[in-house]
C-alpha positions in Angstrom: -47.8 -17.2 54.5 -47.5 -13.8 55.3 -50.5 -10.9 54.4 -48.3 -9.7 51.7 -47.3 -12.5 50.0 -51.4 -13.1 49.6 -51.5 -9.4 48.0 -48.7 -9.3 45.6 -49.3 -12.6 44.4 -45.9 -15.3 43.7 -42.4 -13.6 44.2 -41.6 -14.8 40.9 -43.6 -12.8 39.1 -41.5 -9.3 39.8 -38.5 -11.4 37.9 -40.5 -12.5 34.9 -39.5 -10.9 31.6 -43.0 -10.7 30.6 -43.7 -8.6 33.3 -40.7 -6.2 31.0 -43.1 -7.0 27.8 -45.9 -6.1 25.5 -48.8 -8.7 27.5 -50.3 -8.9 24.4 -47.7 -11.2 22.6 -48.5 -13.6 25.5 -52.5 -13.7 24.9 -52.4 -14.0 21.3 -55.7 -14.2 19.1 -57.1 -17.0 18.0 -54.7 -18.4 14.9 -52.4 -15.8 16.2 -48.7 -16.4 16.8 -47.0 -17.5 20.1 -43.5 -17.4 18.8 -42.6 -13.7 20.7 -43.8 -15.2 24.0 -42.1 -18.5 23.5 -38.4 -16.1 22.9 -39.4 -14.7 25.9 -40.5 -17.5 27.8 -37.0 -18.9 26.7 -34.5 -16.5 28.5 -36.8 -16.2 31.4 -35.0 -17.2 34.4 -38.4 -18.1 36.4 -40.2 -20.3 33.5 -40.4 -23.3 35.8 -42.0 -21.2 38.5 -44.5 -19.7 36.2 -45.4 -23.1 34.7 -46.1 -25.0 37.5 -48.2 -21.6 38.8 -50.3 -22.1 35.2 -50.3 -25.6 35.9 -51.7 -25.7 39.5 -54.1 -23.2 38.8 -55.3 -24.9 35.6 -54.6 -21.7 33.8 -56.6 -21.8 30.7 -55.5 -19.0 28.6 -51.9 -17.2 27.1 -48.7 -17.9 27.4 -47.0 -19.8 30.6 -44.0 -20.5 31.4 -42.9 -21.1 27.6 -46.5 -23.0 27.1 -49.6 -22.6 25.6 -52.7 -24.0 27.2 -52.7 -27.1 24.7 -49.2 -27.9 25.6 -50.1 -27.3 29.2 -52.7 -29.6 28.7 -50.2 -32.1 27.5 -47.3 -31.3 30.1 -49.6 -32.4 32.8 -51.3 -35.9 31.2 -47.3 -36.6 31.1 -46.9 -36.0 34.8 -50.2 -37.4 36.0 -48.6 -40.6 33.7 -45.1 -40.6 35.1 -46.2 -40.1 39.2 -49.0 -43.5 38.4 -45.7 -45.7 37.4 
């Protein structure tokens, strides 16, 4: 890993469409709606990137990779599940 790569963080992140984006939409109050991000999340062409970040880093709060943390939560009991068969 080069120095920079540990100071600008994943490469990905310069192509998100969030990074284009009101942050807010993806850190929505409690009760508040996800929908926006989700559109987002949707034509973003580095969602898988950005989930698996969220995921590896147990990311506990917004929107990731088209996910909320519940849904994260859920993503990753399915792939613990499916790498045990």
């Amino acid at each position: 890993m080069q120095w920079f790569e540990v100071n600008i963080g994943p490469s990905w992140r310069s192509e998100a469409l969030c990074a284009q984006t009101d942050p807010e939409a993806f850190f929505p109050g409690k009760g508040g709606s996800t929908q926006e991000a989700k559109r987002v999340c949707a034509d973003c062409t580095v969602r898988k990137q950005c989930l698996d970040w969220a995921v590896e880093h147990d990311e506990r709060f917004g929107i990731w990779g088209g996910m909320s943390e519940r849904e994260r939560r859920r993503y990753k009991k399915r792939m613990r599940a499916q790498h045990q068969v």
